[in-house]
N, C-alpha and C positions, 0 to 999 in steps of 0.2 A: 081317494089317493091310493095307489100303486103302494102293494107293502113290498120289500125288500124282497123275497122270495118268487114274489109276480114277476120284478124288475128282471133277473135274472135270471129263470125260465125264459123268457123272451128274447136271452139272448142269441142272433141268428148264428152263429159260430161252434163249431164243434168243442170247441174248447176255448178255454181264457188265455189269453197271453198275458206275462204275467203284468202288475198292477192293474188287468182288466177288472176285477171282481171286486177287490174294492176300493173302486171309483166309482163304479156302478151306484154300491152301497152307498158309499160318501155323499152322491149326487142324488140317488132317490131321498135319504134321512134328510138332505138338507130342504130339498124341495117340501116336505112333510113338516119340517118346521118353520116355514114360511119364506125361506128365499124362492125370489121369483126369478134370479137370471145366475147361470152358474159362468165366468169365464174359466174356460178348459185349456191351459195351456199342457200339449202333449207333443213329445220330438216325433218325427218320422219310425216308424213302427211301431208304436203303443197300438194302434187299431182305431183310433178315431170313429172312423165312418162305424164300426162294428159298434161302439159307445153310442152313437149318436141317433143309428139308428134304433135303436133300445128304447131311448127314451121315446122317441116318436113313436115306436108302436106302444108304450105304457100308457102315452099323456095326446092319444089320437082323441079326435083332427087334429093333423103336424102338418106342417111342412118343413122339409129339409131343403134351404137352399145353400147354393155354392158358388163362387164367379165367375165358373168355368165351364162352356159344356162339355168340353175334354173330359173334365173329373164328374161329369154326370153320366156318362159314356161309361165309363169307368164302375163307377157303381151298379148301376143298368147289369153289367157284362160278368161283375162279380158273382160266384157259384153258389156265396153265402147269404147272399140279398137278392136274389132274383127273385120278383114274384112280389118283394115285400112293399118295394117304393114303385108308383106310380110318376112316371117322368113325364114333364109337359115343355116342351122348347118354345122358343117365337114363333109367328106364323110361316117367318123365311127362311127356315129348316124342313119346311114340306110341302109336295108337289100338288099341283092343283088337278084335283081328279078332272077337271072340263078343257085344260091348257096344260099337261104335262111338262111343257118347257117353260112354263112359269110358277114362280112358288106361291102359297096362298095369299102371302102380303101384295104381289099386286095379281091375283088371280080374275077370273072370268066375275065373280062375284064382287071384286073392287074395280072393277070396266064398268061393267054394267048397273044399269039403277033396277032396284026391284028384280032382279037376278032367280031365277027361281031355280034354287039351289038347296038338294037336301042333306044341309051342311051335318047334320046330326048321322047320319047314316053313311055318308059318301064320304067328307071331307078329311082327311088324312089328319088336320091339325083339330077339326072340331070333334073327333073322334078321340084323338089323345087326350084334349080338353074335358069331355065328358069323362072319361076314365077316372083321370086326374082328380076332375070334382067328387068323384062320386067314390075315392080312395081315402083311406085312414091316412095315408103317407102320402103326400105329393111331392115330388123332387122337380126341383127349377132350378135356374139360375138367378141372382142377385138380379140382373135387369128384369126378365121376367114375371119378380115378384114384386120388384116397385112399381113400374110399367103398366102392369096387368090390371091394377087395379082402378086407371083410366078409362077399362070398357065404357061401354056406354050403356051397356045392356045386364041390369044388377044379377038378374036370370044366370049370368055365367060370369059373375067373380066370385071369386074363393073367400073374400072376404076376410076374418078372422078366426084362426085355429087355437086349439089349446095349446100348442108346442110351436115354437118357432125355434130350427138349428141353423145356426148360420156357420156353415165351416168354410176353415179359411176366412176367417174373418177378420185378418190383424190389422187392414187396412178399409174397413170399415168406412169409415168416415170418405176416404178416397174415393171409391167406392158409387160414394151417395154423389158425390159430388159431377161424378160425370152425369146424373140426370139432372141436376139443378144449375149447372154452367150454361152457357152461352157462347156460341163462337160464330160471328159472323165470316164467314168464307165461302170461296167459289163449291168446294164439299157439303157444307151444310144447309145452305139456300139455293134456288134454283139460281143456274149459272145468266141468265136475261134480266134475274132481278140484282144481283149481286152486283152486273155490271152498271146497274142505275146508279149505286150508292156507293161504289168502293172511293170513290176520289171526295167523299164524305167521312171516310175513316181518318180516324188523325188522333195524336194522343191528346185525348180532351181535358182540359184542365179541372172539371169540375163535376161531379157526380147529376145535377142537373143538366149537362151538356148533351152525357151519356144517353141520359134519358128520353132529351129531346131528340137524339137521333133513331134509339129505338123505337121512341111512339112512331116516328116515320118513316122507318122500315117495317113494321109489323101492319102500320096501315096499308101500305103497299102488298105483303102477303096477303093478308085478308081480302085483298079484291082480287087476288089472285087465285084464292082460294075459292074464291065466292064464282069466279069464273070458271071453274074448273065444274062445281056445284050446277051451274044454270047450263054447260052441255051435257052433263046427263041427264038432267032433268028434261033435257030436248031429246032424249032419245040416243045420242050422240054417246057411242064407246071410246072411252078411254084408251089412248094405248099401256103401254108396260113402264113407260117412260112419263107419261102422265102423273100414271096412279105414284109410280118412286117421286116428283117432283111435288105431289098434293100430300102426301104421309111427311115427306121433310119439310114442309109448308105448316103441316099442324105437331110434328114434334117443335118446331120451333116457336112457334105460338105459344103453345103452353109452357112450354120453360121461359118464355118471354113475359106473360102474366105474372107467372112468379116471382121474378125479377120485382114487377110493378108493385105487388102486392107486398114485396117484404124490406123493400130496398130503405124505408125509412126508421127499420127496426133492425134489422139486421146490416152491419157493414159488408158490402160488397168493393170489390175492386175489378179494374180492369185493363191491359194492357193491348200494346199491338205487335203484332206479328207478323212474319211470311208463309207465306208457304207454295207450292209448285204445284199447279192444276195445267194440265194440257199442257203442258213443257212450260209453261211462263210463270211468272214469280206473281203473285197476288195481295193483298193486305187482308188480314186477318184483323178482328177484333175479339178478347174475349173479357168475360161476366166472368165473376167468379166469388161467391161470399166467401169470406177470411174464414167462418166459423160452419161446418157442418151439423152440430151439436142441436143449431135451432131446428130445426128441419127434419131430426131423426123420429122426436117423442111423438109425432104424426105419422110420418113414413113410415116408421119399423116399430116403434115401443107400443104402439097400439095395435098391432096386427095379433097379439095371443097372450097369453095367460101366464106360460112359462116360455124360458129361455133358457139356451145352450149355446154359447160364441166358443166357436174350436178352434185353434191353430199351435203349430207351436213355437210362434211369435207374439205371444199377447206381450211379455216383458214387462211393461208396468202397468200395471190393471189403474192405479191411481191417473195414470195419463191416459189411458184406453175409456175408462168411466165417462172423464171429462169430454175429451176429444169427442164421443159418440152423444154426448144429450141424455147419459144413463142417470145423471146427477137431476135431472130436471124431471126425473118421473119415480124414480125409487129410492127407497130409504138404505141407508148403508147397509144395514143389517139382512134386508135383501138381496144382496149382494154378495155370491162367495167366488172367490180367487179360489184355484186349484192346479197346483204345478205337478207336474210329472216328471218322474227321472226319464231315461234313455236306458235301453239295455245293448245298444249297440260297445262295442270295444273300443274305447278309445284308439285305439294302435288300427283296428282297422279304419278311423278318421280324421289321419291327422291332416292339421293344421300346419305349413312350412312356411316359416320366415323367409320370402326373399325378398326381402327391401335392402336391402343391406347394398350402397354403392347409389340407389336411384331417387331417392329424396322423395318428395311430396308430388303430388301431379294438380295440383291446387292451378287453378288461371297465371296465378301471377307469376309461376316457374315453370309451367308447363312445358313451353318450345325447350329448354333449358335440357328437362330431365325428362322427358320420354323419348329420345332416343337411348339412353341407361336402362330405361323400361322396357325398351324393343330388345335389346339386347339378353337380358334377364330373362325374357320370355324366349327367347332362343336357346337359351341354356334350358331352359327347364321342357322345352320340345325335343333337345337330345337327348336329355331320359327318360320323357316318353315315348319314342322313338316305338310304336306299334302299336300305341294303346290309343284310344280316343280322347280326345282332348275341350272340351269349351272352356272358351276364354270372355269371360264376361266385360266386356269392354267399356260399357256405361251409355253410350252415346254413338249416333251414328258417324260425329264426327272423330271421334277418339280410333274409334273402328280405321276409318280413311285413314288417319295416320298410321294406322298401324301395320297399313296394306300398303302404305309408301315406305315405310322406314326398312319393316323386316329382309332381310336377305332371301334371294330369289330363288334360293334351293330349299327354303322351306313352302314356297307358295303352290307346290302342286299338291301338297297336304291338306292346305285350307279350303275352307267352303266358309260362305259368308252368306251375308241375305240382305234386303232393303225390309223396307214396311211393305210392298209389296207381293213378293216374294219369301215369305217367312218362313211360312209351314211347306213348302217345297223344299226348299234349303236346310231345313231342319230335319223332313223326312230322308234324306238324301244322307246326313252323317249320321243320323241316328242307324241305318243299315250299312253302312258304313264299317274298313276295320281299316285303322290309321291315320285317322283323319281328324282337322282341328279345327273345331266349328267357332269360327267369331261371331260372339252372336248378344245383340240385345234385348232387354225386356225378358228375358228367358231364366229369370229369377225365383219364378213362383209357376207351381202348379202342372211341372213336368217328371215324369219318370224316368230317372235315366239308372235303372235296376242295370247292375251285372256289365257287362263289357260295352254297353251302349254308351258307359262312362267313366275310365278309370282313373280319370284329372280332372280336376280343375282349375280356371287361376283366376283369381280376382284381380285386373287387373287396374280397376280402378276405384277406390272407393264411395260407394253411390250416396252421396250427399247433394240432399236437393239443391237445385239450382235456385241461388240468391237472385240471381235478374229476374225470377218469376215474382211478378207482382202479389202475390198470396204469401209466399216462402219470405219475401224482404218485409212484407207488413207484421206478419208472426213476430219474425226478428227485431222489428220495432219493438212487438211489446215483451221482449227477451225471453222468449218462449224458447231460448236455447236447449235444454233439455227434450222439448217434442222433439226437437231440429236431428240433434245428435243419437237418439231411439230411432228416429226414422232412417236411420243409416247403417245403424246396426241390425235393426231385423230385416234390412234389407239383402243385407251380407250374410246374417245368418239361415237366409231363407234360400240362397244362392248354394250354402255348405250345402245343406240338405236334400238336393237336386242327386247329388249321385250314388249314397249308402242306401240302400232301401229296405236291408233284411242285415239280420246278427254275425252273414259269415258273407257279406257283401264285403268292397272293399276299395276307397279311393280316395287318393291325393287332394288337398285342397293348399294350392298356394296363393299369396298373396304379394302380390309386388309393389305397393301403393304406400310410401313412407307415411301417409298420414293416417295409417291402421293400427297402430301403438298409441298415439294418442286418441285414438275412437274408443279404442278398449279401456283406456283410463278413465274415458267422459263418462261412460257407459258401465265400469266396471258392479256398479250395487243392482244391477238389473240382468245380470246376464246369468243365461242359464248355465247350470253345475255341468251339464253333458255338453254344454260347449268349452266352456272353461277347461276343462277335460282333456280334448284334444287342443290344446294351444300347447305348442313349444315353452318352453321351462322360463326362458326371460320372459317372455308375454304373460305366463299366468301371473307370473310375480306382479305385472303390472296392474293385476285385476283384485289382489287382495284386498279386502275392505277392512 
């Protein structure tokens, strides 16, 4: 074990910021007396990544993973880590040295059978991948690292390291869940088999209903599959188009197995849905276990020796333990919580009350009171009248209303975006000077340093949706408390989007009457640098 002095030596930064050095301390002494997993809860500029990777080069072989390759880009590009972490993406991040215009996921070597291809020497992704292996550090993303270790070929998986970092990790459990869902739609299955079964979809009454239609849709892939298998085997190349419909053929297989394999121990649920492929409206089915917890002490708790979970959304490590399956492999005492102040200035982040007049945006008063909301956000676009603005809307239908309601001498200001269209529209105000990005999902895992952001508004408080079959089952067993955390670090993950540095500096309002009572739900869990910047009636509401 790494003594205290080693730990920091190792640190890649010219200097500490402050609480950098000892947390270091705090985090090597505890790993030395027997905790195996530290959750690091740290605000935006403590230095995280600078922590994190510390211990990865102390407690090598690591892997530092993240959920984002933005923020893997990011580290990669940093002056202080170069050179240190070895990055490895999916194969559909890199170009196929034999087909340029196609990436290696459906390259010249997933056309062809027996392809003779000298992937170790030529191949852009098998290139990274040896690196990667063959590094003390390897930096991936969350799918990546669960994914990856499907290979097929033991020869090139990473297998198990001594350090596992997961930063950005407050939503964890989420996370895992997009690899162990299920979504039958025209997107996820090939669109000729899709159309055999959709008028099969229906909301089934019974978890054996379920069943019986997956076994006969996945039978149907698999000859599907198996047909794709017998023209190359004839010689017969694949096109582009193929090879994408035969990879979505076997991600869905294998999440479909697991389904099978867990569905009588684990509670799974499942709802129906729409959604728009080729301009028509389609049914959707999806799979989804109520609990991620079972699924993790395999997936993730087994992959190293120690742990690091970073963000500065853990909030209640008692419901983050549980939530993740950390209760089902380690003893408490294994376990250390570690919260961090802020050194940003309150005054440069405040928090503005503008609820006042617009009530709750809740379903059952919604038509009611967001036109008072459209209104509110007009006012507070007159003073910012030059600075950039995102307005975090929730949903893409809240969004539409808000593009009907508002007055038409603010709409040459706005940029907006579909699912689509995201990161165009997003690049577009980010360079941007005046301008007010409606924009969703843009919660977590973006920079908006210095004048790229000097507002925000929340303008609607992001509490998951009750008609999702998973979120109503929770509720069933009054898991009220996950319910009302998950709405708060969701909002609080939103503040955090635009202070990025001590003499940074911007607006965060909130217009959504039902954020006074979040703060009360929520008050024993919330962090002292957010409490901090709350208006004088709000903090009072947070007193314990």
């Amino acid at each position: 074990m790494p003594t205290n002095k080693e730990v920091i030596d190792l640190f890649p930064a010219p200097k500490f910021r402050k609480y950098q050095r000892n947390t270091l301390i705090k985090i090597n002494e505890a790993f030395n007396s027997g905790v195996k997993v530290v959750l690091l809860e740290a605000p935006t500029g403590f230095g995280k990544s600078m922590v994190n990777t510390t211990f990865c080069l102390a407690y090598k072989p690591s892997f530092y993973v993240t959920p984002q390759l933005n923020l893997i880009d990011q580290m990669v590009n940093d002056p202080y880590l170069k050179g240190l972490l070895t990055p490895i993406k999916g194969r559909q991040n890199y170009r196929c040295v034999y087909d340029p215009y196609s990436t290696v996921d459906v390259g010249v070597c997933q056309r062809v059978r027996n392809f003779d291809c000298p992937k170790t020497e030529k191949c852009p992704y098998w290139i990274a991948k040896i690196k990667a292996l063959n590094s003390p550090v390897a930096l991936m993303s969350f799918s990546y690292f669960i994914l990856e270790d499907y290979s097929a070929n033991p020869m090139y998986k990473f297998g198990n390291r001594n350090m596992l970092v997961l930063d950005e990790a407050h939503d964890l459990d989420m996370q895992l869940l997009k690899h162990i869902s299920l979504t039958v739609s025209p997107w996820n299955i090939p669109y000729s088999v899709y159309a055999q079964i959709e008028h099969r979809i229906r909301d089934f009454e019974s978890l054996d209903d379920v069943k019986g239609f997956m076994r006969v849709l996945t039978d149907i892939l698999k000859a599907r599959y198996t047909t794709y298998e017998q023209m190359t085997l004839s010689g017969v190349e694949l096109t582009v188009e193929d090879v994408k419909q035969r990879n979505k053929i076997e991600d869905f297989i294998r999440i479909a197995e697991n389904f099978f394999l867990t569905n009588e121990r684990v509670e799974w649920v499942w709802q129906v849905g729409w959604t728009t492929y080729r301009g028509k409206k389609h049914k959707t089915l999806t799979l989804m276990p109520v609990f991620a917890r079972y699924f993790e002490p395999e997936m993730v708790w087994s992959r190293a020796n120690y742990f690091i979970i970073s963000s500065a959304t853990i909030l209640d490590p008692y419901i983050f333990v549980y939530e993740n399956g950390m209760d089902r492999v380690f003893k408490n005492d294994e376990i250390l919580y570690i919260r961090v102040p802020s050194t940003f200035p309150p005054e440069n982040r405040p928090i503005v009350d503008a609820t006042e007049g617009v009530g709750k945006l809740t379903n059952d008063v919604r038509d009611e009171n967001l036109p008072k909301a459209v209104k509110v956000l007009e006012k507070i676009l007159d003073l910012e009248e030059g600075n950039n603005v995102a307005v975090h809307c929730r949903s893409y239908e809240m969004m539409q209303k808000i593009l009907e309601l508002i007055d038409d001498k603010y709409k040459p200001r706005l940029i907006h975006h579909k699912s689509e269209n995201r990161k165009e529209a997003y690049e577009r105000w980010k360079n941007s000077k005046g301008k007010v990005f409606l924009c969703v999902a843009f919660e977590e895992g973006y920079d908006w340093v210095g004048d790229i952001c000097r507002a925000q508004v929340l303008f609607k408080v992001p509490y998951l949706d009750t008609q999702d079959r998973r979120v109503a089952r929770r509720l069933e067993l009054k898991l009220w408390k996950w319910y009302y955390t998950e709405a708060i670090r969701e909002s609080i993950q939103a503040y955090g989007r635009a202070v990025r540095s001590e003499d940074d500096y911007a607006t965060f309002y909130v217009i959504d009457g039902s954020f006074p009572r979040l703060l009360r739900q929520t008050r024993r869990i919330l962090p002292k640098w957010f409490r901090d910047a709350l208006p004088p009636e709000w903090r009072r509401l947070t007193e314990v």
